[in-house]
C-alpha positions as CSV (number, residue, x, y, z in Angstrom):
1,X,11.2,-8.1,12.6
2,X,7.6,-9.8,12.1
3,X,4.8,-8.0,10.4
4,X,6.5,-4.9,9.0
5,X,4.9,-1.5,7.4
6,X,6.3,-2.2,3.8
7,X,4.2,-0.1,1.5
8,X,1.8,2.7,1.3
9,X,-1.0,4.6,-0.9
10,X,-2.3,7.7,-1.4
11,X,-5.6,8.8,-2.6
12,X,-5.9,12.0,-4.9
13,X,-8.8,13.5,-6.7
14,X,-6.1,15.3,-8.9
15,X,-3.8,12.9,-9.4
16,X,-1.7,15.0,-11.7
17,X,-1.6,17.9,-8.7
18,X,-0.5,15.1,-6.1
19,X,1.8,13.8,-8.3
20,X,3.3,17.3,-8.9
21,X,2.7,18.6,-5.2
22,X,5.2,15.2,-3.8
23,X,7.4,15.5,-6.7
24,X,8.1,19.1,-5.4
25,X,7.8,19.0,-1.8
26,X,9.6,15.5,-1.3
27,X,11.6,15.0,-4.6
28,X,9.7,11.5,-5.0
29,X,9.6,10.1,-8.2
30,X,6.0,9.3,-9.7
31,X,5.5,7.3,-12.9
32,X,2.4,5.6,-14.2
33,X,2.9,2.2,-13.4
34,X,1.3,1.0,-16.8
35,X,-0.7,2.4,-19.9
36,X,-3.6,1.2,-19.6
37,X,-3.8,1.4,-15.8
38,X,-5.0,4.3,-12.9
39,X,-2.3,3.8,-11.3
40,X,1.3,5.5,-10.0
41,X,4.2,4.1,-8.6
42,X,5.5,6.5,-5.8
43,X,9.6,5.7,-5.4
44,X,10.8,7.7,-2.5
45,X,14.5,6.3,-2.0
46,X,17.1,4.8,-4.2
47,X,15.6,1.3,-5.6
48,X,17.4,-2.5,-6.9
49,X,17.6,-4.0,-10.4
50,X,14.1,-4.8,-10.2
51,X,13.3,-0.7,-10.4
52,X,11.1,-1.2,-7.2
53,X,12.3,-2.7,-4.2
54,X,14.3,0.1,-1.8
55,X,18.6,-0.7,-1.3
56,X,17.7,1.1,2.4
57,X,16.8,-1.3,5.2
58,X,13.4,0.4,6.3
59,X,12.8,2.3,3.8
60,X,9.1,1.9,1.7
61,X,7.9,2.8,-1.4
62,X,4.0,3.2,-2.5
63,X,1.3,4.2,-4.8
64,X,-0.6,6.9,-6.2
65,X,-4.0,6.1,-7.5
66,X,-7.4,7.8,-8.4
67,X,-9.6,8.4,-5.0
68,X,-12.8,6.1,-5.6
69,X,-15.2,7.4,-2.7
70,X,-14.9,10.9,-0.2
71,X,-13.4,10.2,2.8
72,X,-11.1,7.5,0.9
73,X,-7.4,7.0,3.4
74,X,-3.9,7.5,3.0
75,X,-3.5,3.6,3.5
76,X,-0.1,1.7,5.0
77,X,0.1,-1.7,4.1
78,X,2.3,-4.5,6.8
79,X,3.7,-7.5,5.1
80,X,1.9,-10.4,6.8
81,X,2.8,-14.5,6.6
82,X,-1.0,-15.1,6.2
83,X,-3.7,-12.8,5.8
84,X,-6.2,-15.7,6.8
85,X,-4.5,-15.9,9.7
86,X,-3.8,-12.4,10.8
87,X,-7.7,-11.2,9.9
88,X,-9.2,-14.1,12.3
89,X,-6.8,-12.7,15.3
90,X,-8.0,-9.2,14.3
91,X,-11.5,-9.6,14.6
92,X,-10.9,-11.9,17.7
93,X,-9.1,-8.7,19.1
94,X,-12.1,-6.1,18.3
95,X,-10.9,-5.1,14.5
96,X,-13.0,-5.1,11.2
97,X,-11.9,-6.8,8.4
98,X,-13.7,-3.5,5.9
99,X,-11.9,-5.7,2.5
100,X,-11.6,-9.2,2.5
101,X,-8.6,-11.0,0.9
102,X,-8.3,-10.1,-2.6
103,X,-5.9,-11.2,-5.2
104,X,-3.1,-8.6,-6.2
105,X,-2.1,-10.0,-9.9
106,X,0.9,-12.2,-9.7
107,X,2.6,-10.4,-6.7
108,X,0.0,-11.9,-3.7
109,X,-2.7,-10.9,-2.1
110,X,-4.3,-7.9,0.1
111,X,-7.0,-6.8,2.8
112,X,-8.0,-3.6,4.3
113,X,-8.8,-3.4,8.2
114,X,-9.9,-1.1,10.7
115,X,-8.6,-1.2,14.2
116,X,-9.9,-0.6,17.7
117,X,-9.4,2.9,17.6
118,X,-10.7,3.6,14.0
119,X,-7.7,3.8,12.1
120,X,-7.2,2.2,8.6
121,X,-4.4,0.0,7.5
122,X,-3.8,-2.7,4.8
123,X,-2.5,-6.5,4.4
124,X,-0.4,-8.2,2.1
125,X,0.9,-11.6,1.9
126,X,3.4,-12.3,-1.1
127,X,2.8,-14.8,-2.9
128,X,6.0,-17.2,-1.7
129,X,7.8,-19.5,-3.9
């Protein structure tokens, strides 16, 4: 299937009591992604070699990082072919493109939309080799 939901992240203002709270309530695993960084990988299902990617068709795997403003979304991010592409039909279509294409280190790129009804989602094109 086209276009699929293939990674989400949550916002905290306590990042240590999220990371605790899901821990608990969902038995996810939450590690700080690097040293330096503000950010948490959230694995919620058994993962490949590459200690991210899920073994379950379907299932997803996200992030934990540091809210930066009130108000800030729980955010799910679909796997697009071309964020270029897909942000010109979702404006055409009565969407707002609220974060234009960004680079996302050596993995691709992402956007953040908002759609017709108000709701919040994310882009990202890997980069393809």
């Amino acid at each position: 299937m086209k276009n699929p939901i293939t990674y989400f992240e949550i916002p905290a203002d306590n990042v240590e009591r999220a990371k605790k709270f899901y821990e608990k309530i969902f038995d996810w695993k939450i590690k700080k992604y690097d040293k330096d960084g503000e950010y948490w990988s959230v694995i919620t299902t058994e993962v490949g070699d590459d200690d991210w990617t899920p073994k379950e068709p379907g299932a997803i795997n996200g992030g934990l990082v540091k809210r930066d403003m009130p108000n800030e979304p729980f955010i799910n991010y679909i796997t697009v072919d071309s964020i270029e592409k897909i942000c010109k039909i979702i404006e055409k279509n009565g969407g707002t493109i609220i974060v234009p294409k960004k680079v996302m280190g050596e993995w691709g790129w992402w956007a953040i939309f908002k759609d017709t009804e108000g709701n919040i989602l994310g882009l990202y094109e890997e980069v393809k080799e």
